[in-house]
C-alpha positions in Angstrom: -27.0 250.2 169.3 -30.1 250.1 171.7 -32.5 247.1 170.8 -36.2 247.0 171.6 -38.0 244.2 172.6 -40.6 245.2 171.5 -43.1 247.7 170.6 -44.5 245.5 168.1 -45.4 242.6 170.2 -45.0 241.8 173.6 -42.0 239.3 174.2 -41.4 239.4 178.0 -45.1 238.0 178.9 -44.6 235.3 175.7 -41.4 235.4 173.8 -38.7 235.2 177.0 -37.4 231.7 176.3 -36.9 232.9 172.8 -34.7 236.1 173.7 -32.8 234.4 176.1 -31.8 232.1 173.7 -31.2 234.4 171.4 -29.0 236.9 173.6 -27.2 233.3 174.2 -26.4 232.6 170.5 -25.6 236.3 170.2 -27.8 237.3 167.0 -31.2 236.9 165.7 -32.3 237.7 162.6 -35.7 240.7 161.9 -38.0 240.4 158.8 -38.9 244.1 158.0 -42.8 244.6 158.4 -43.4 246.4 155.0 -41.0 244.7 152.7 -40.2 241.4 154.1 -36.1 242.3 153.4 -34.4 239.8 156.5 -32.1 242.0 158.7 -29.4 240.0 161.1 -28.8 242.1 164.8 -26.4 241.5 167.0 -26.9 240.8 170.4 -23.3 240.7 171.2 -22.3 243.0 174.2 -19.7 244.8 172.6 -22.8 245.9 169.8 -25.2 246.1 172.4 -25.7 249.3 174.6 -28.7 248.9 176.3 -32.2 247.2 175.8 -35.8 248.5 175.9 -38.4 246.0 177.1 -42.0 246.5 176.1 -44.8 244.7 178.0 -48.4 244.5 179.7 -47.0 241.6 182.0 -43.4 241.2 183.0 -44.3 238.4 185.6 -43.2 235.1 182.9 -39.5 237.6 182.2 -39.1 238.3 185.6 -36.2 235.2 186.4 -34.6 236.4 183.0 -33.7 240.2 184.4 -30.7 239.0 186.1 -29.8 237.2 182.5 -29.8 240.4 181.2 -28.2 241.7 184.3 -25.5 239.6 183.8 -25.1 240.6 180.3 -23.4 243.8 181.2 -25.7 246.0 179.8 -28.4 248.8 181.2 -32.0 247.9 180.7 -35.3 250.0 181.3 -38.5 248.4 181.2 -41.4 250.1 180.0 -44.4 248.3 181.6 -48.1 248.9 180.7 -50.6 248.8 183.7 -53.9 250.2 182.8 -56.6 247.8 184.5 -59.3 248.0 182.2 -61.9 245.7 182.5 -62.1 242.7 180.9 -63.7 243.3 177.8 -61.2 245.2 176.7 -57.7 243.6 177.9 -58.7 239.8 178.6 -55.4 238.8 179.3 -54.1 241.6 181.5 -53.0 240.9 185.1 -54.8 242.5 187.7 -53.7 246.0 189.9 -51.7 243.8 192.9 -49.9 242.0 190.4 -48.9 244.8 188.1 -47.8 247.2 190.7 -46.1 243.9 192.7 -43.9 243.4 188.9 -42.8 247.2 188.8 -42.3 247.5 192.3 -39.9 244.1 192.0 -38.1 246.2 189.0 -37.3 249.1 191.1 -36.1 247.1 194.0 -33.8 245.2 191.9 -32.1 247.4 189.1 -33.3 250.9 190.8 -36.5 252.9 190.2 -34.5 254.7 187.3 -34.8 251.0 185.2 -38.8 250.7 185.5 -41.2 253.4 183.1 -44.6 253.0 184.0 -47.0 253.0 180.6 -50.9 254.3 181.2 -51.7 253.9 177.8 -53.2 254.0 175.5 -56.3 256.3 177.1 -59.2 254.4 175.5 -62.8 256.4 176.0 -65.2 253.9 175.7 -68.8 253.7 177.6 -67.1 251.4 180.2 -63.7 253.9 180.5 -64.9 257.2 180.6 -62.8 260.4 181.6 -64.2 260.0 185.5 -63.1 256.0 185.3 -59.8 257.3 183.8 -59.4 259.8 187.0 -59.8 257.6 189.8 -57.7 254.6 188.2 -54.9 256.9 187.1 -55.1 258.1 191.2 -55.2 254.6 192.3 -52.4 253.3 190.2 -49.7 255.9 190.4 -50.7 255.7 194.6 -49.9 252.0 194.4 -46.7 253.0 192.3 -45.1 255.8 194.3 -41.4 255.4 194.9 -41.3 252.5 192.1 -41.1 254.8 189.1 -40.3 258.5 188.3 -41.9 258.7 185.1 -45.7 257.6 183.6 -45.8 258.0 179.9 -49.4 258.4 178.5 -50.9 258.9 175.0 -54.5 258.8 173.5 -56.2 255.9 171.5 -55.1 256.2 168.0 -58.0 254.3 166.1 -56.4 253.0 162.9 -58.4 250.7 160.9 -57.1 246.9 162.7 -57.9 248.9 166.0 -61.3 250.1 164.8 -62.4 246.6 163.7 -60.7 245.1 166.7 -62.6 247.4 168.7 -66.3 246.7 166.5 -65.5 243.4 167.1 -65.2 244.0 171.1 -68.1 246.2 171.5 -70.5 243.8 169.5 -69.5 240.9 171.6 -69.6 242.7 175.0 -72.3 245.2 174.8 -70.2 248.4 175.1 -69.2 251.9 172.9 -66.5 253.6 172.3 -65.7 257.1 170.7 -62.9 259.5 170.0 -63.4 263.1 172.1 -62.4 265.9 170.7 -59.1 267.1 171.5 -60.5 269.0 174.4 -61.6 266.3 176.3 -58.1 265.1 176.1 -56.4 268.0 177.2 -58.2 268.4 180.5 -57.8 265.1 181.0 -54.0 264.8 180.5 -54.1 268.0 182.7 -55.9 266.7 185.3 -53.4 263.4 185.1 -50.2 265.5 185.1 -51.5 266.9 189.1 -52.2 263.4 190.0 -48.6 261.8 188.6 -46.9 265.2 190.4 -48.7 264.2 193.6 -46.8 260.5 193.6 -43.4 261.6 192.9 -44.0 261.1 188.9 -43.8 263.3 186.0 -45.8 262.6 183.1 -44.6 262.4 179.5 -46.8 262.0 176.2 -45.7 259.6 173.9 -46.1 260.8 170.2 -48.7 263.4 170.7 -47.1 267.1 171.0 -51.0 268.7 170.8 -51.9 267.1 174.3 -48.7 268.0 176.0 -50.5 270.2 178.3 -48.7 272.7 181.3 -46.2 270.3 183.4 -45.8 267.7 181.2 -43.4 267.1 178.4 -42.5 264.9 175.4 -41.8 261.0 175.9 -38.3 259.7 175.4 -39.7 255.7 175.3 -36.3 255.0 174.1 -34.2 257.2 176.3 -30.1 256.8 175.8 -30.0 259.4 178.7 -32.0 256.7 181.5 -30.0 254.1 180.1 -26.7 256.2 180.5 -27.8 257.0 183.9 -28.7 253.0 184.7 -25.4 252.0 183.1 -23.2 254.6 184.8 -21.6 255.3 181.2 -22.4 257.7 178.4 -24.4 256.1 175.2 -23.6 257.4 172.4 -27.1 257.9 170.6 -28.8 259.7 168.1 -32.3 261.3 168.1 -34.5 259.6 165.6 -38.2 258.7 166.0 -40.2 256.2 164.1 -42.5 258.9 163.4 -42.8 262.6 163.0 -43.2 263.3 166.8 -41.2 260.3 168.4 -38.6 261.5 170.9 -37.3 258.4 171.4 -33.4 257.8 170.1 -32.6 255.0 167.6 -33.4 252.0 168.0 -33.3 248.2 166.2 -36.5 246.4 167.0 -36.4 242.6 167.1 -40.4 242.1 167.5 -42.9 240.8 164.8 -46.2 242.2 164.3 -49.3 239.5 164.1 -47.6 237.6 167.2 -49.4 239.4 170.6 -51.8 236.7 171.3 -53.1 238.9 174.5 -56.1 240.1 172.6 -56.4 243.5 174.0 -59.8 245.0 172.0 -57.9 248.2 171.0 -54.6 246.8 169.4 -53.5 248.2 166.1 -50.1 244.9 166.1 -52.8 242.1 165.6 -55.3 242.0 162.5 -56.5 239.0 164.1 -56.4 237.3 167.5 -56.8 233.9 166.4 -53.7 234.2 163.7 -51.5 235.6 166.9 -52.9 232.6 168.8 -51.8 230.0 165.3 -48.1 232.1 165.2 -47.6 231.7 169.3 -48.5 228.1 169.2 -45.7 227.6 166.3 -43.0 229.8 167.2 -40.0 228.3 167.7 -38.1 229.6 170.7 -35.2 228.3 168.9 -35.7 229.8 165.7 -33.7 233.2 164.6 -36.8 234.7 163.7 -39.3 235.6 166.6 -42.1 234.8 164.0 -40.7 233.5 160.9 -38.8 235.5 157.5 -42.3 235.4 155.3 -45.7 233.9 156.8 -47.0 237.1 158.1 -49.0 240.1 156.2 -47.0 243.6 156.7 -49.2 246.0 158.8 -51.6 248.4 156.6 -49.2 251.4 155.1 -51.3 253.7 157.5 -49.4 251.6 160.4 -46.2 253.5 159.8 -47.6 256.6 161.5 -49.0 254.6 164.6 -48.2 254.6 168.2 -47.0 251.7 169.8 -48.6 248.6 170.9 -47.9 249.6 174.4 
C-alpha cells in the first residue's frame, strides 16, 4: 500500500507533528470526503510500501524526513513551487527558499526522491503566458540537478475555485480567465524546451489534450520512482482517481477544508477562515487529521478535480 499525504491538504507545511505521531502509533483513522464512512490505515511498515508527500512548503517537515527515513520505506516528495505573487498564494515561500527545500531533498535521499510541481498554470491579468515563460525558465534554472521531472497541469476552475478566485480578484484588483486550449498547448510546448534544457522532462498531470510533442502523462503516484528509491520492486496497480490519472493506487490520509494557506485558486478549501477554525483545533494527537464528521464533503463536481497541488 502506498499512502499519500496528501493531495487534499497540505500536511508537511502544517500537519507534520500529526503524521509523525501517527506513523509512531502505527494507524490513523480517514473519514471519506463524500459519505463520511471512517476508514482505519495502517501505517505499519510491513503494510506500508512507500509514501507520497504533497506540499507548497516542505521547510516545517524537513527534520521529520529522516523519521521517515528511518522507517524503512522509500519516499518521493512532490513539492509545488510556482512563485506567484502574493495575491494569489499569500502564504507561499519565496524562490531561494523553495528551490533551497528541493535542493535539500535531492542531496539527502537522491534527486530520484524530489518531483518538482509547476502547477496549477493559472492565467490571470497578473500571470500571463509571458509571466509563465520567464518564471518556468527561472525556476527549473534554479532546479537543475535537484529533480528529473516537473509535472504541470492547467487551472481547472470548479465552482470553490471560481469563488475563491472572485473573491481574490475583487480584493486585489486583478482578472483572471480560462484560454482556450490553444493557448495552453503552445504554452506547455514552449515549457517542455525549457524543462529539456535543465535536465528535466515534463509530465501533465490529468490532462491527456495538453500533452503536447516531448512530454508525457504524469505518474504523481509513481510505484516505479518509489521501486527505484527503495531498491525493491512494489507491487502496484494502475488506478487513478479520475479518468486520466496515471498515478497507481493509493490510500490518502488528508482531509479536505484543513489547508489554511489560502492560495486564491484552491478547489480543497470552501473557505479560508473555516481551514484557519479546523488548523487551530486539530489535534496532533487525534487519529483523524481533521475530525470523523465536522466537515462538509467537497461539491460532487470535486470528484473529477485535479489535485490541490
Amino acid at each position: 500500500m502506498i499512502i499519500s499525504a496528501s493531495y487534499r491538504t497540505d500536511i508537511p507545511a502544517f500537519y507534520g507533528e500529526w503524521f509523525e505521531r501517527r506513523l509512531e502509533a502505527g494507524y490513523c483513522s480517514v473519514a471519506n470526503p463524500y459519505n463520511r464512512q471512517v476508514r482505519l490505515v495502517s501505517l505499519l511498515p510491513e503494510d506500508v510500501d512507500g509514501f507520497v508527500f504533497w506540499t507548497r512548503n516542505l521547510g516545517p517537515f524537513e527534520s521529520r524526513l529522516s523519521r521517515v527515513a528511518q522507517f524503512g520505506r522509500p519516499f518521493v516528495v512532490q513539492q509545488t513551487v510556482t512563485c506567484y505573487p502574493k495575491e494569489l498564494e499569500p502564504a507561499a515561500v519565496g524562490a531561494t527558499e523553495a528551490v533551497r527545500q528541493i535542493r535539500a531533498v535531492a542531496n539527502a535521499f537522491g534527486p530520484k526522491a524530489a518531483v518538482w510541481r509547476y502547477d496549477p498554470i493559472l492565467f490571470t491579468s497578473l500571470t500571463p503566458p509571458e509571466f509563465h515563460v520567464r518564471n518556468f525558465e527561472h525556476l527549473a534554472s534554479a532546479l537543475e540537478g535537484a529533480t528529473d521531472e516537473v509535472v504541470i497541469s492547467f487551472a481547472t476552475i470548479y465552482r470553490k475555485a471560481a469563488r475563491n478566485l472572485d473573491l481574490a480578484a475583487q480584493k486585489f484588483g486583478f482578472t483572471w480567465m480560462d484560454p482556450p486550449d490553444g493557448a495552453k498547448l503552445d504554452l506547455a510546448a514552449r515549457l517542455v524546451e525549457i524543462a529539456k534544457s535543465h535536465g528535466m522532462s515534463l509530465s501533465v498531470c490529468s490532462q491527456r489534450k495538453y500533452i503536447v510533442p516531448g512530454a508525457k502523462a504524469a505518474r504523481c503516484v509513481d510505484a516505479r520512482r518509489l521501486a527505484a528509491i527503495g531498491g525493491r520492486p512494489i507491487r502496484a496497480r494502475l488506478k487513478g482517481k479520475r479518468p486520466e490519472c496515471g498515478c497507481y493506487e493509493a490510500v490518502d490520509i488528508g482531509e479536505y477544508d484543513t489547508c489554511p494557506a489560502g492560495c486564491a485558486f484552491c478547489y480543497a478549501v470552501l473557505r479560508r477562515d473555516l481551514a484557519l477554525r479546523r488548523r487551530v483545533s486539530h489535534d496532533p494527537e487525534g487519529e483523524f487529521l481533521g475530525g470523523p464528521g465536522e466537515a462538509a464533503a467537497p461539491s460532487p463536481e470535486a470528484k473529477g478535480q485535479t489535485t490541490l497541488f
